[in-house]
C-alpha positions, 0 to 999 in steps of 0.5 A: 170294493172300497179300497183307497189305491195310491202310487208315488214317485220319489215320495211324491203321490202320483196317483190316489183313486179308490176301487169303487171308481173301478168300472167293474167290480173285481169279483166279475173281472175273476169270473169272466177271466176265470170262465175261459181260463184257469187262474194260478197263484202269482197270475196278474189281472191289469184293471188300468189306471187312475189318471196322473202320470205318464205321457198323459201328464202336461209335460209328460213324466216319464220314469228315470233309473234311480227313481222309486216308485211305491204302489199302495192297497189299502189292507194290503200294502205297499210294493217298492220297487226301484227304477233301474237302467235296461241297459 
């Protein structure tokens, strides 16, 4: 319950929190989830966000195509992902 989080948008940090500010720990989040329903390999569990971007930010910032954006677990790793149009 210890790990530094980071986001960046186009190399620049977004976002950098660490879990133990999370307001409950991960082992109880898989419990309580995990008594009404089964957990599978691949299932997501959205524990929310560090303050820094979206339409929180003054002015807000939203995602363009052609951005990139790179999310950072410490221990784990480093997702990349590009942001491309829906259209």
């Amino acid at each position: 319950m210890a790990l530094d989080l980071s986001l960046r948008v186009n190399g620049i940090t977004k976002q950098k929190s660490n879990t133990r500010h999370m307001l409950f720990p991960i082992a109880r989040l898989i419990a309580d989830i995990s008594s009404g329903m089964t957990l599978e390999p691949g299932d997501v569990i959205a524990t929310g966000s560090p303050s820094g971007v979206g339409a929180g930010m003054v002015p807000p910032e939203f995602l363009r195509p052609g951005d990139t954006v790179e999310a950072t677990v410490e221990g784990i790793g480093t997702l990349s992902n590009p942001v491309v149009d829906a259209r």
